[in-house]
PQR file of N, CA, C, O and H, with PARSE charges and radii, in Angstrom:
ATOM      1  N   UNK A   1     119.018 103.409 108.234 -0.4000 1.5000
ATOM      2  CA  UNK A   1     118.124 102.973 107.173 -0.0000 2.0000
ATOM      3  C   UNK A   1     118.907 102.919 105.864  0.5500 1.7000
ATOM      4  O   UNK A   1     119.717 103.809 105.606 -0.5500 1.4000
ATOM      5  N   UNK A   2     118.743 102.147 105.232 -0.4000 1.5000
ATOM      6  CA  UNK A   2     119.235 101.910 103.647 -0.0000 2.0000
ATOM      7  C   UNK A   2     118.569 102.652 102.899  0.5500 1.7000
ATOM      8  O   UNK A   2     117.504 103.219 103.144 -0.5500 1.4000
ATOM      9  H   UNK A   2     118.085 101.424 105.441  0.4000 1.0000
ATOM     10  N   UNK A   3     119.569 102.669 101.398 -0.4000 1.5000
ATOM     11  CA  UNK A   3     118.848 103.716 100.400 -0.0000 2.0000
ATOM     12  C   UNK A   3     118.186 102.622  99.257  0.5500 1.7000
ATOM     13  O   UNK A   3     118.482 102.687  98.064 -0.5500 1.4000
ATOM     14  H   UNK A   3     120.434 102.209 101.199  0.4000 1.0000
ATOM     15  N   UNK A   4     117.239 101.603  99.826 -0.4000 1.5000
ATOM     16  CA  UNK A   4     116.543 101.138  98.741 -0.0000 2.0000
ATOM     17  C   UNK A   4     115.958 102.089  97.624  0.5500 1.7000
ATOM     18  O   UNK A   4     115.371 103.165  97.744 -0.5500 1.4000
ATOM     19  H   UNK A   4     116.999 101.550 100.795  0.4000 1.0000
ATOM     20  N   UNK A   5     116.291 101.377  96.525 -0.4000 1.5000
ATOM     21  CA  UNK A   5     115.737 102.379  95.228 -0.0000 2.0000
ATOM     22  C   UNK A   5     114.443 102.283  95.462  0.5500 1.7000
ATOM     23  O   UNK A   5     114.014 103.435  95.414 -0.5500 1.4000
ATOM     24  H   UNK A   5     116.767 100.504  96.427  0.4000 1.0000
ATOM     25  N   UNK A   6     113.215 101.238  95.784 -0.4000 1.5000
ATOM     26  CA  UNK A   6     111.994 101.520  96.168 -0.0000 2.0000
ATOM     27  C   UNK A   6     111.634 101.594  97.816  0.5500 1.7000
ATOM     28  O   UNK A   6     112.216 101.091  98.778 -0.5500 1.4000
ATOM     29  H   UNK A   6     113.563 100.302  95.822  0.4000 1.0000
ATOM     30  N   UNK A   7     110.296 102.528  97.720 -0.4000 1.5000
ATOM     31  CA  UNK A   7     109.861 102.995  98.703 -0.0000 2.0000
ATOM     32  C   UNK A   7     108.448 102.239  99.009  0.5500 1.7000
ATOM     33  O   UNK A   7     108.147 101.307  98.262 -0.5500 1.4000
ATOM     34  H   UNK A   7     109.824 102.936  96.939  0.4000 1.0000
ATOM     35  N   UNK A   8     107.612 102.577 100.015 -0.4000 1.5000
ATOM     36  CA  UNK A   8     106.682 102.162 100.068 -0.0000 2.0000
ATOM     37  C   UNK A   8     105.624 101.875  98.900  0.5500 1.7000
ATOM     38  O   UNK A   8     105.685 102.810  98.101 -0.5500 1.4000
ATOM     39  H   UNK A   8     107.856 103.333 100.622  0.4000 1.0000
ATOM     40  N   UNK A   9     104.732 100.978  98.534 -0.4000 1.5000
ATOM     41  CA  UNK A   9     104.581 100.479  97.427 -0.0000 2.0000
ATOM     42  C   UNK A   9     103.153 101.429  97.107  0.5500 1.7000
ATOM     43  O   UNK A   9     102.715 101.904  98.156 -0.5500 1.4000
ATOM     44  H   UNK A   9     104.682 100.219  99.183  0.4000 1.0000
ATOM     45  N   UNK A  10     102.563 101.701  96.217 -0.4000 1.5000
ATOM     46  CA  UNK A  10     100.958 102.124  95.913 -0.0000 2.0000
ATOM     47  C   UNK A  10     100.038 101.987  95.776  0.5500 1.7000
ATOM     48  O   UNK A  10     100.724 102.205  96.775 -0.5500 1.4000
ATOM     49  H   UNK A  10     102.919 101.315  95.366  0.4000 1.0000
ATOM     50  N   UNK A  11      98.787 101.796  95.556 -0.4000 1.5000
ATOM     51  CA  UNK A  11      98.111 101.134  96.311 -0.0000 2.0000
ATOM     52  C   UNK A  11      97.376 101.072  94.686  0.5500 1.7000
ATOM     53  O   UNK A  11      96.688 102.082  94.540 -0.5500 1.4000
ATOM     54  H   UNK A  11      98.230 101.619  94.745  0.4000 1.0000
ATOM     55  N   UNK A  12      97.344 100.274  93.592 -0.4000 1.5000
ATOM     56  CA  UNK A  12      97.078 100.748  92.283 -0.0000 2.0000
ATOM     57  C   UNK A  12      96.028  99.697  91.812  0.5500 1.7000
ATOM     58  O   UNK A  12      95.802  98.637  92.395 -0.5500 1.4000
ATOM     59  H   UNK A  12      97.903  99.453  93.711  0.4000 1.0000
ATOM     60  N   UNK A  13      95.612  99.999  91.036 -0.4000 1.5000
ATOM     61  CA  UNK A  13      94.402  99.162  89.842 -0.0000 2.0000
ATOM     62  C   UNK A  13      95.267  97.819  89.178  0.5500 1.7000
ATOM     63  O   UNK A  13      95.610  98.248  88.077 -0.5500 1.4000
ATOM     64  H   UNK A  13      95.796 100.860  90.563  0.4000 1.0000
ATOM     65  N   UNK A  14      95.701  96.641  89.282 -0.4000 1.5000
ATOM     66  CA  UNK A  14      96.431  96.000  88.530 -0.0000 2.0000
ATOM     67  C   UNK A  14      95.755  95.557  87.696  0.5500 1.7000
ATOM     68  O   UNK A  14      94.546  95.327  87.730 -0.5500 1.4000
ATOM     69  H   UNK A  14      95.421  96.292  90.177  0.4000 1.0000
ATOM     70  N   UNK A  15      97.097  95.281  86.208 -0.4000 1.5000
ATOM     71  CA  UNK A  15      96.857  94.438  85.310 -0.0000 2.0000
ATOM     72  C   UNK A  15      97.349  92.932  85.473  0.5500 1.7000
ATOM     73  O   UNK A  15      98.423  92.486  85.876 -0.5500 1.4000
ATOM     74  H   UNK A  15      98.079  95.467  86.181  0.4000 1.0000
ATOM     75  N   UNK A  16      96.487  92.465  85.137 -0.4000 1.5000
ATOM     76  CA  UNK A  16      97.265  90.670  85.253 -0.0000 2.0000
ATOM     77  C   UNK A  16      98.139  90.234  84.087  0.5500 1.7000
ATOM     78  O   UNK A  16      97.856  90.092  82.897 -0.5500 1.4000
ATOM     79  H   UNK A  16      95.615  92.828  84.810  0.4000 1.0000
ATOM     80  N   UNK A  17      99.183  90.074  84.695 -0.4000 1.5000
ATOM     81  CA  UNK A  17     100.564  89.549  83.887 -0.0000 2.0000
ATOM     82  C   UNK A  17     101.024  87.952  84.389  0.5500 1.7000
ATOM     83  O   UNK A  17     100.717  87.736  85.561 -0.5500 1.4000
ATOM     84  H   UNK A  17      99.412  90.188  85.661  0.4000 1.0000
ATOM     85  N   UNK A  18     101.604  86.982  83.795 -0.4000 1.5000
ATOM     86  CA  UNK A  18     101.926  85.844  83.917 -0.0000 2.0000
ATOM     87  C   UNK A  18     102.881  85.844  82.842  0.5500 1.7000
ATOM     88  O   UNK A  18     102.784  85.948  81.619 -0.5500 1.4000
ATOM     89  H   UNK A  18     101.854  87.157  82.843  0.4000 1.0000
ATOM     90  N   UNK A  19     104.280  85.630  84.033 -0.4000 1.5000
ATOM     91  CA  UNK A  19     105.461  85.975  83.124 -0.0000 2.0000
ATOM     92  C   UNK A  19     106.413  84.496  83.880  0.5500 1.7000
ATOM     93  O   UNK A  19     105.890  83.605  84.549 -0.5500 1.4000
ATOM     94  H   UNK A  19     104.359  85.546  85.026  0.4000 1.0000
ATOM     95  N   UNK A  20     107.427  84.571  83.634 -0.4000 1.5000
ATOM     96  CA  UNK A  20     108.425  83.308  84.172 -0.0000 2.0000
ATOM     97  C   UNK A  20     109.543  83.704  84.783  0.5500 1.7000
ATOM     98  O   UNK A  20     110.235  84.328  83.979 -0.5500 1.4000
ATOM     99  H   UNK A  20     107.851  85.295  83.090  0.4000 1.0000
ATOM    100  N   UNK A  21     109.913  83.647  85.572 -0.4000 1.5000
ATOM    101  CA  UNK A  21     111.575  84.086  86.008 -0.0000 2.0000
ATOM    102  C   UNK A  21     112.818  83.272  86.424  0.5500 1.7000
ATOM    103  O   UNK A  21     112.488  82.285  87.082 -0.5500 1.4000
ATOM    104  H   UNK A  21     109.351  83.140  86.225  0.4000 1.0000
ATOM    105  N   UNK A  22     113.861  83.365  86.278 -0.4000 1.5000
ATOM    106  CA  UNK A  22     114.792  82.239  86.913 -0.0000 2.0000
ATOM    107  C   UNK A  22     115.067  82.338  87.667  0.5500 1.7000
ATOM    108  O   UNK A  22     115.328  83.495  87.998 -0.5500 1.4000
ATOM    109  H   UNK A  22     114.129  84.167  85.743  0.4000 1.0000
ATOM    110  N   UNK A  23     115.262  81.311  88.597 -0.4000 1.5000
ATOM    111  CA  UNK A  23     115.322  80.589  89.866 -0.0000 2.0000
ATOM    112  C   UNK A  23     116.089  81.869  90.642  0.5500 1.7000
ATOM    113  O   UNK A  23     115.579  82.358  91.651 -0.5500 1.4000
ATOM    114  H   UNK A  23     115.050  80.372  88.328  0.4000 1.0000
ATOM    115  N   UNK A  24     117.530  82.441  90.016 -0.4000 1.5000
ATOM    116  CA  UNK A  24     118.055  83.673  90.690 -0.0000 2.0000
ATOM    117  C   UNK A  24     117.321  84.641  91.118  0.5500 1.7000
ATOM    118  O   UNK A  24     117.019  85.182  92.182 -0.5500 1.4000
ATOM    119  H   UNK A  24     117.944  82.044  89.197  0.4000 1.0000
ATOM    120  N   UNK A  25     117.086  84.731  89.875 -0.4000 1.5000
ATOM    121  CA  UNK A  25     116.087  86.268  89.987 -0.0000 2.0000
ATOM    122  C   UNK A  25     114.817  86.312  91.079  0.5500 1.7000
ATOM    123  O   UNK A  25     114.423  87.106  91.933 -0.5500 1.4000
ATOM    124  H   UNK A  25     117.332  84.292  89.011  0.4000 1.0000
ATOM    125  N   UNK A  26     114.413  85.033  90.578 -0.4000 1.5000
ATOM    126  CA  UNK A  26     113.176  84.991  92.026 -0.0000 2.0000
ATOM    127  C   UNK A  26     113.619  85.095  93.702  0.5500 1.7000
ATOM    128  O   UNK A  26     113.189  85.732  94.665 -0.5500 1.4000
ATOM    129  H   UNK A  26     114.733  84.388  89.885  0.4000 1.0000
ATOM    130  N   UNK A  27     114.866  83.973  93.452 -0.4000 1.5000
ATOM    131  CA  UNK A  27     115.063  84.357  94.993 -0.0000 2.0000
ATOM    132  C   UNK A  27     115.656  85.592  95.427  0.5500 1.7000
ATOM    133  O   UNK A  27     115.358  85.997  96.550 -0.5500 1.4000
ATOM    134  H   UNK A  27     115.215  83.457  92.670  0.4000 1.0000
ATOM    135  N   UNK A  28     116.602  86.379  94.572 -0.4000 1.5000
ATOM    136  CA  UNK A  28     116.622  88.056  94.800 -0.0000 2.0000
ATOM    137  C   UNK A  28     115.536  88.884  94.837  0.5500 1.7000
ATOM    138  O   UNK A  28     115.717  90.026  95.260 -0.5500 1.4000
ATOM    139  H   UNK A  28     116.843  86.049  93.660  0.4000 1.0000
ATOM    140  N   UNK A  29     114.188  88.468  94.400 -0.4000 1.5000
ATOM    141  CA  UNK A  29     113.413  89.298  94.567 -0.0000 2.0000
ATOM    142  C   UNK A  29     112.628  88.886  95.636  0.5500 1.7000
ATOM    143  O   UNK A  29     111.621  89.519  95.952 -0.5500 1.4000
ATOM    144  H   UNK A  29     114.042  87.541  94.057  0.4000 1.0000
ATOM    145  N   UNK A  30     112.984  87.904  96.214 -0.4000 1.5000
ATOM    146  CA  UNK A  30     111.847  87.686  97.914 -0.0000 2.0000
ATOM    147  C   UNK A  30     113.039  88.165  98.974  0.5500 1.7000
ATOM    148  O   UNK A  30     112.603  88.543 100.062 -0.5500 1.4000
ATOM    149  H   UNK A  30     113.802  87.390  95.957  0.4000 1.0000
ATOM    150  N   UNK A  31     114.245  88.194  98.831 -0.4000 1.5000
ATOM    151  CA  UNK A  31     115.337  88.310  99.474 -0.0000 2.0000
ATOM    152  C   UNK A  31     114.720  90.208  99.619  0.5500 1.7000
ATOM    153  O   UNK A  31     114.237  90.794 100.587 -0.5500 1.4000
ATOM    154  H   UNK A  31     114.599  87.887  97.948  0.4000 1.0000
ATOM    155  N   UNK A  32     114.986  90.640  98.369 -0.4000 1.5000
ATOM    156  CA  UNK A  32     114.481  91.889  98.478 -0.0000 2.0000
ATOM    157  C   UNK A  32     113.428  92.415  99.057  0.5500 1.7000
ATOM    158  O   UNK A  32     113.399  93.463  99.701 -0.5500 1.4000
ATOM    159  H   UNK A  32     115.378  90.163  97.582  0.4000 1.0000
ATOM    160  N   UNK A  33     112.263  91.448  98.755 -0.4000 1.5000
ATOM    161  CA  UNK A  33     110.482  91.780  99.702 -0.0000 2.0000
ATOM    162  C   UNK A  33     111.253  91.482 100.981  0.5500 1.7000
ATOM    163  O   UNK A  33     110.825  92.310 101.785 -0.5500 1.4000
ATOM    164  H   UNK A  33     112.286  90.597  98.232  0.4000 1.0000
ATOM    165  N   UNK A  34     111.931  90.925 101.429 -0.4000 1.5000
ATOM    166  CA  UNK A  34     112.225  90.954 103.243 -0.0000 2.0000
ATOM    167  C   UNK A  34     113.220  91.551 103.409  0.5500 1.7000
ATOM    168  O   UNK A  34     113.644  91.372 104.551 -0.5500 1.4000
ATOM    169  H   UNK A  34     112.279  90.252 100.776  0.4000 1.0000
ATOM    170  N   UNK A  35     113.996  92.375 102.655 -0.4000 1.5000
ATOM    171  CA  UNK A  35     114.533  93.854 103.565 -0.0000 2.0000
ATOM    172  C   UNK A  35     113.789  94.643 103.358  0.5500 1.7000
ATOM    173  O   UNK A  35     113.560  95.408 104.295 -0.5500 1.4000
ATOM    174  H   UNK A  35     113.652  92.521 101.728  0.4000 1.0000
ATOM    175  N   UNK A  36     113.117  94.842 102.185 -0.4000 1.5000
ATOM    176  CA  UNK A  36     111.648  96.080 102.076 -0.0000 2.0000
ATOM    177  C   UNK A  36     110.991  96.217 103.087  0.5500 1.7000
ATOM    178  O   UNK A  36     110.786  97.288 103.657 -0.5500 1.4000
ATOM    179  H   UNK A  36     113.303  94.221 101.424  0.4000 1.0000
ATOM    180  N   UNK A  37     110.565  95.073 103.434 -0.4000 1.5000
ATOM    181  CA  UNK A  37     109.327  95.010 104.530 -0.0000 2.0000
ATOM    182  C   UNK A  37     110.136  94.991 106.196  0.5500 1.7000
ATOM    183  O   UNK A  37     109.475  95.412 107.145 -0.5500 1.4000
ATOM    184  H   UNK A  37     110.731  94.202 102.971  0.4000 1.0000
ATOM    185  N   UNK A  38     111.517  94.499 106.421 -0.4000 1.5000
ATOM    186  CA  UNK A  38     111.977  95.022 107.617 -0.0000 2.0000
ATOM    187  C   UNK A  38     112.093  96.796 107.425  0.5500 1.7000
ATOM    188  O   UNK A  38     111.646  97.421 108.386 -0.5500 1.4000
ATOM    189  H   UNK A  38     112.054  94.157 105.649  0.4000 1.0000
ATOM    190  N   UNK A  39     112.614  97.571 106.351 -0.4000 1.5000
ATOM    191  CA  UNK A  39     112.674  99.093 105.940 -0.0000 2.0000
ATOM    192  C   UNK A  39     110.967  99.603 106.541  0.5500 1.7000
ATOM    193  O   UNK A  39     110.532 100.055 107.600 -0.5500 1.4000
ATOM    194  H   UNK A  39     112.977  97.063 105.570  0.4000 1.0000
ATOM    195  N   UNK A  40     110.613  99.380 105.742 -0.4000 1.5000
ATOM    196  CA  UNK A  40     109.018 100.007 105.622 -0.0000 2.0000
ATOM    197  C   UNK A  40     108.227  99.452 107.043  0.5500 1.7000
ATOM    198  O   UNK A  40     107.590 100.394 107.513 -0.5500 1.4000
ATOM    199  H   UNK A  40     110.966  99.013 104.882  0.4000 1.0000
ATOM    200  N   UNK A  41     108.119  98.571 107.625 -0.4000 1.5000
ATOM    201  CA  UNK A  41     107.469  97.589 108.310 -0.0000 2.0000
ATOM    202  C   UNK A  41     106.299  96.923 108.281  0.5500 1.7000
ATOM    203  O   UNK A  41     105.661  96.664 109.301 -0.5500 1.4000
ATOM    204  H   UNK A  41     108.637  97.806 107.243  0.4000 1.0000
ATOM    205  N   UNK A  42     105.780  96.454 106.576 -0.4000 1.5000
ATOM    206  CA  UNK A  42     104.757  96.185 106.162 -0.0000 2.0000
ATOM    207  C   UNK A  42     105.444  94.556 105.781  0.5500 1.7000
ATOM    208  O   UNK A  42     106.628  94.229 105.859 -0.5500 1.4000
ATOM    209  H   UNK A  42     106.298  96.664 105.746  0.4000 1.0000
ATOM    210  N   UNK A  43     104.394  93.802 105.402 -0.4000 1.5000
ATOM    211  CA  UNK A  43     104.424  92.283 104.625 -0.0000 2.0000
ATOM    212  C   UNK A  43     104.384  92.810 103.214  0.5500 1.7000
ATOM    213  O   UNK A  43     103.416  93.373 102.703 -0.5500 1.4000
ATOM    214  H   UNK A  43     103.432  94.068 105.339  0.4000 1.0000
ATOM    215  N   UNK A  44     105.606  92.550 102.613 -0.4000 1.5000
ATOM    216  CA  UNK A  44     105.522  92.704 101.063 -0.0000 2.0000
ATOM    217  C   UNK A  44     105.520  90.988 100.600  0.5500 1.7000
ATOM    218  O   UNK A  44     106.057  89.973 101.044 -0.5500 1.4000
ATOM    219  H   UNK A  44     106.392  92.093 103.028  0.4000 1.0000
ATOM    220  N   UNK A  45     104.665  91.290  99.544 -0.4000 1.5000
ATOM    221  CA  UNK A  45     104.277  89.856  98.393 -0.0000 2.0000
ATOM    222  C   UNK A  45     105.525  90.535  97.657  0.5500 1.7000
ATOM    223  O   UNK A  45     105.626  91.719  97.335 -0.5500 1.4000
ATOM    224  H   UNK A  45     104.229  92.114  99.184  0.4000 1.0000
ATOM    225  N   UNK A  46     106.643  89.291  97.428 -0.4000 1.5000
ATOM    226  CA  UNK A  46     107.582  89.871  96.334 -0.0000 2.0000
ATOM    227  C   UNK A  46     106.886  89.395  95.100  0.5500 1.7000
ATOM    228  O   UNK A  46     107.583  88.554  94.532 -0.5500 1.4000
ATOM    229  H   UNK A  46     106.561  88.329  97.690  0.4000 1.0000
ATOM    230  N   UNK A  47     106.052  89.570  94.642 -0.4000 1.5000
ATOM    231  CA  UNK A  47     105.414  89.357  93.222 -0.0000 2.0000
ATOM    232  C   UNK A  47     105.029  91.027  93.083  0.5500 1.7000
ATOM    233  O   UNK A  47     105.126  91.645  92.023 -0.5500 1.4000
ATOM    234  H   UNK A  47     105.486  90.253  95.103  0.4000 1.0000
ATOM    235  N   UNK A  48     104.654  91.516  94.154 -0.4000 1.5000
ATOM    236  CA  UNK A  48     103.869  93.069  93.888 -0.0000 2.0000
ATOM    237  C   UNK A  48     105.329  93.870  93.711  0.5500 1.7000
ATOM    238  O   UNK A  48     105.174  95.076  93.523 -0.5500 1.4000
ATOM    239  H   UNK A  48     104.576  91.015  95.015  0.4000 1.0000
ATOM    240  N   UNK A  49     106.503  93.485  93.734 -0.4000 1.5000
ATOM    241  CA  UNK A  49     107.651  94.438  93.728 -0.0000 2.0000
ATOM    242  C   UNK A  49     107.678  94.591  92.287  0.5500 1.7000
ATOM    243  O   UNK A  49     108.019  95.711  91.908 -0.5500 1.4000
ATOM    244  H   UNK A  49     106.629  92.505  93.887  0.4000 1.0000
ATOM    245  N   UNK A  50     107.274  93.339  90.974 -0.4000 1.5000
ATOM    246  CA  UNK A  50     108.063  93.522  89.827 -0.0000 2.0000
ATOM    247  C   UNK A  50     107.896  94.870  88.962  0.5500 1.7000
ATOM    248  O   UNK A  50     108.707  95.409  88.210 -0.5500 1.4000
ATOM    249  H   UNK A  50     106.997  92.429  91.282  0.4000 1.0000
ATOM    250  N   UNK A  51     106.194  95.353  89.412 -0.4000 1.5000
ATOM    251  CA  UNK A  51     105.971  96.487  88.420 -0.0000 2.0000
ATOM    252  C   UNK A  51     106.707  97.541  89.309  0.5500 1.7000
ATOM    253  O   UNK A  51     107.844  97.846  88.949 -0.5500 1.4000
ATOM    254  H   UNK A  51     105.535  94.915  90.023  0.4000 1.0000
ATOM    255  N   UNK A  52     106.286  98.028  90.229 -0.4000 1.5000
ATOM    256  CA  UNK A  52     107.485  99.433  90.716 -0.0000 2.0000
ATOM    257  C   UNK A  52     108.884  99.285  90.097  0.5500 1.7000
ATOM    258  O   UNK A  52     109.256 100.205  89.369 -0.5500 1.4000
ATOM    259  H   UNK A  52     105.362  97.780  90.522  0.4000 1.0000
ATOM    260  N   UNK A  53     109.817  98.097  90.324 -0.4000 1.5000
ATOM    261  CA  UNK A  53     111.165  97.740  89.799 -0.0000 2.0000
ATOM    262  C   UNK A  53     111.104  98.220  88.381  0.5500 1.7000
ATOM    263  O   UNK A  53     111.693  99.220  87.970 -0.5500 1.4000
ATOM    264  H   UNK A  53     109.515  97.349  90.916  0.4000 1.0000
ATOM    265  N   UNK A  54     110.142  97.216  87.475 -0.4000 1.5000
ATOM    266  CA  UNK A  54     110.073  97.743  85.784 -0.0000 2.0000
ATOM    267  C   UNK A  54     109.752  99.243  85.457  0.5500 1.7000
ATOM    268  O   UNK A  54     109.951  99.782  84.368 -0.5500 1.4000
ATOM    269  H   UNK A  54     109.663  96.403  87.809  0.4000 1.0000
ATOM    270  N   UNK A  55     109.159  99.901  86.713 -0.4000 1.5000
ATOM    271  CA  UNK A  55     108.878 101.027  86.412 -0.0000 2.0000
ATOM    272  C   UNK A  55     110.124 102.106  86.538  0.5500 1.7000
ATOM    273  O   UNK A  55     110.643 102.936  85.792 -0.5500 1.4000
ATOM    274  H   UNK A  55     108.998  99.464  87.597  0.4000 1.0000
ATOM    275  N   UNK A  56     110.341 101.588  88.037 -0.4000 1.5000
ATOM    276  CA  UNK A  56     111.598 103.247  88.118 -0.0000 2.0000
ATOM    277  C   UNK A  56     113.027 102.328  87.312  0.5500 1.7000
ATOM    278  O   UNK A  56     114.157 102.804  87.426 -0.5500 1.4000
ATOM    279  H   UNK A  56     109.920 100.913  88.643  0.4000 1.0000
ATOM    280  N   UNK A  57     112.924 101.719  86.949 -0.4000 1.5000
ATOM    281  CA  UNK A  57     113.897 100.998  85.661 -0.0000 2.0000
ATOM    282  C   UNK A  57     114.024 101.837  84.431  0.5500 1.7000
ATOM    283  O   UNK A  57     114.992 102.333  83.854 -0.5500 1.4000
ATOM    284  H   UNK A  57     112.006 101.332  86.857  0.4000 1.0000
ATOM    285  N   UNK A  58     112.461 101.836  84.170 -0.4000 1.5000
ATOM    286  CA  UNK A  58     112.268 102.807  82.793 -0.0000 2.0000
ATOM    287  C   UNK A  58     112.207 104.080  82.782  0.5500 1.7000
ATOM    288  O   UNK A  58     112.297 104.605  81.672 -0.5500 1.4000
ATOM    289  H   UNK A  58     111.675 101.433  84.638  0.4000 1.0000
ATOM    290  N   UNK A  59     112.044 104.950  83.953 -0.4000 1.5000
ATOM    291  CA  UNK A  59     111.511 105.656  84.689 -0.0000 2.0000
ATOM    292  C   UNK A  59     113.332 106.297  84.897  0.5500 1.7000
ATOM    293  O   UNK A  59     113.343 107.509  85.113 -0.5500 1.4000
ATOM    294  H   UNK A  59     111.972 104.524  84.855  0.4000 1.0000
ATOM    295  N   UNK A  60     114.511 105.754  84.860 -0.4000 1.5000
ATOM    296  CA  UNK A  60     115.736 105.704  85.114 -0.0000 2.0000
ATOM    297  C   UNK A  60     116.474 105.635  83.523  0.5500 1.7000
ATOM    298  O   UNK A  60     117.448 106.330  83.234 -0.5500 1.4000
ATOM    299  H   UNK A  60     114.502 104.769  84.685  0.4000 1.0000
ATOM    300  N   UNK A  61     115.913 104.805  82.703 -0.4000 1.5000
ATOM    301  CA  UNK A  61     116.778 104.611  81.178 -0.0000 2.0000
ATOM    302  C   UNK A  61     116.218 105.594  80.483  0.5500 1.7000
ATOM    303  O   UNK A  61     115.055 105.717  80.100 -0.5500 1.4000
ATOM    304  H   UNK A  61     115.122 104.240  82.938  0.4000 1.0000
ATOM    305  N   UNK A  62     117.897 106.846  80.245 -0.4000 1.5000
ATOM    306  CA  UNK A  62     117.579 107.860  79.947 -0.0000 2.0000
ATOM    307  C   UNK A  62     117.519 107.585  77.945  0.5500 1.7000
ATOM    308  O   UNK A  62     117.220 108.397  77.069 -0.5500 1.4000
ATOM    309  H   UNK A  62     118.842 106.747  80.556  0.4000 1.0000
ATOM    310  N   UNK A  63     117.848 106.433  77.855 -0.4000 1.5000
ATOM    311  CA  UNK A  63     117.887 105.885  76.317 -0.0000 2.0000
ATOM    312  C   UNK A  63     116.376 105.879  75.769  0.5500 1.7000
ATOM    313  O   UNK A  63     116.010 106.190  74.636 -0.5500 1.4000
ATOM    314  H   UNK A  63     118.090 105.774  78.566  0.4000 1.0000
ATOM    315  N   UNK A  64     115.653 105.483  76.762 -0.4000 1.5000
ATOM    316  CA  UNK A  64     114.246 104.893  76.297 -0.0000 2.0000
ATOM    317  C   UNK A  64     113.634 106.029  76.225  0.5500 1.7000
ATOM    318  O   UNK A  64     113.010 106.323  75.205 -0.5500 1.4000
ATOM    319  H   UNK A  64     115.951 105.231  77.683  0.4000 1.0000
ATOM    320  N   UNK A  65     113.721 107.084  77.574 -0.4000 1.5000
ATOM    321  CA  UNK A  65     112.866 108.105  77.446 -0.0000 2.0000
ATOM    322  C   UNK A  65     112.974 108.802  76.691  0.5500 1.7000
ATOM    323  O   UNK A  65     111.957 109.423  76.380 -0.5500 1.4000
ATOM    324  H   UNK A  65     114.228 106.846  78.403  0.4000 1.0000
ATOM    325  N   UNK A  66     114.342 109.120  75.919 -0.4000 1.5000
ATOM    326  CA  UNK A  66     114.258 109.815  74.512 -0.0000 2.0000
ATOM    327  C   UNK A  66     113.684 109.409  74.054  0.5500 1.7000
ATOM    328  O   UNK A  66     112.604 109.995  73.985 -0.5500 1.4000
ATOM    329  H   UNK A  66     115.167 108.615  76.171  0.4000 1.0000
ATOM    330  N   UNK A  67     113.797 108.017  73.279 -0.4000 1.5000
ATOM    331  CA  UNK A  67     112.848 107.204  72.415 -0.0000 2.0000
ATOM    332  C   UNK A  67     111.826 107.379  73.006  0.5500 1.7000
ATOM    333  O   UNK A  67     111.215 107.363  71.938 -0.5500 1.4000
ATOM    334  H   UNK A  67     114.674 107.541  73.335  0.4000 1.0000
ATOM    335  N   UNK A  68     111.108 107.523  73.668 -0.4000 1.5000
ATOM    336  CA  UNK A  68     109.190 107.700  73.899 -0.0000 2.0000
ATOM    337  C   UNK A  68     109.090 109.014  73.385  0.5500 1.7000
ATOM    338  O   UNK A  68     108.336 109.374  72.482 -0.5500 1.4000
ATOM    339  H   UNK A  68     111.604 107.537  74.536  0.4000 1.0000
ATOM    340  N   UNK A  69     110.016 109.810  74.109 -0.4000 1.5000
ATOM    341  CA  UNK A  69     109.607 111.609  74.066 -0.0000 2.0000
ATOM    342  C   UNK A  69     109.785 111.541  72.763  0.5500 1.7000
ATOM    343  O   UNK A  69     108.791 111.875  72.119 -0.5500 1.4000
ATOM    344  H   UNK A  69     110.628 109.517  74.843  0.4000 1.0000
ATOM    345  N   UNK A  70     110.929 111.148  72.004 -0.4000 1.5000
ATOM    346  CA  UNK A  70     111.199 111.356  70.314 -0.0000 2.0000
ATOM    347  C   UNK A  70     109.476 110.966  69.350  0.5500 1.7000
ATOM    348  O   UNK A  70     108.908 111.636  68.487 -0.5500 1.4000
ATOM    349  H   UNK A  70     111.737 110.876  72.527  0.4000 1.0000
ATOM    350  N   UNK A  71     109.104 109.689  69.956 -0.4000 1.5000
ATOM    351  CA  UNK A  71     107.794 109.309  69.492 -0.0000 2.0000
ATOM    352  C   UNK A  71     106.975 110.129  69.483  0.5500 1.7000
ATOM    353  O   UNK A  71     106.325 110.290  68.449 -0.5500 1.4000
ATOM    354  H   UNK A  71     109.565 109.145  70.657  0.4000 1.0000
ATOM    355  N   UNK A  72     106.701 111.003  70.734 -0.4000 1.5000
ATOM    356  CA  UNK A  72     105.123 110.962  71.109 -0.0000 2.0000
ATOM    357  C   UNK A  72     105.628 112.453  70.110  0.5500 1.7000
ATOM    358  O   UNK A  72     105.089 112.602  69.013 -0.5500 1.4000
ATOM    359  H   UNK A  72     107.229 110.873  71.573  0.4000 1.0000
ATOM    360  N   UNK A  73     106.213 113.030  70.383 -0.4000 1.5000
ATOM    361  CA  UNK A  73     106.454 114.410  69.216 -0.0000 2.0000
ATOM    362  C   UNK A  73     106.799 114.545  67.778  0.5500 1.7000
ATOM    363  O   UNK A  73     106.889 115.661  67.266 -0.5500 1.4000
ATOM    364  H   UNK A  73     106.651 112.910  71.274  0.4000 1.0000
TER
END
């Protein structure tokens, strides 16, 4: 098994976003929904990958989380 940075996905309340991406980026991210989903053995929509990705992204930039933690205190 591979060490994909994401895991099985969550099952969450969405917000609706309508954003644009380039042609690369899109096809890395369906390329990605079909090793996810051979890993896991579910049908991933690579549209449902972008928020987990943006998340453990931010969730990972130890720059930003100062800047929030610096904020919220």
């Amino acid at each position: 098994m591979s060490k994909l940075k994401l895991g099985p996905l969550p099952d969450d309340k969405p917000v609706k976003l309508t954003l644009e991406l380039p042609a690369g980026v899109h096809r890395d991210l369906v390329a990605y929904a079909d090793v996810l989903g051979r890993e896991t053995g579910q049908a991933i929509d690579a549209s449902k990958l972008i928020a987990p990705m943006l998340a453990r992204f931010m969730a990972t930039d130890r720059v930003f989380a100062k800047a929030r933690n610096s904020r919220a205190g």
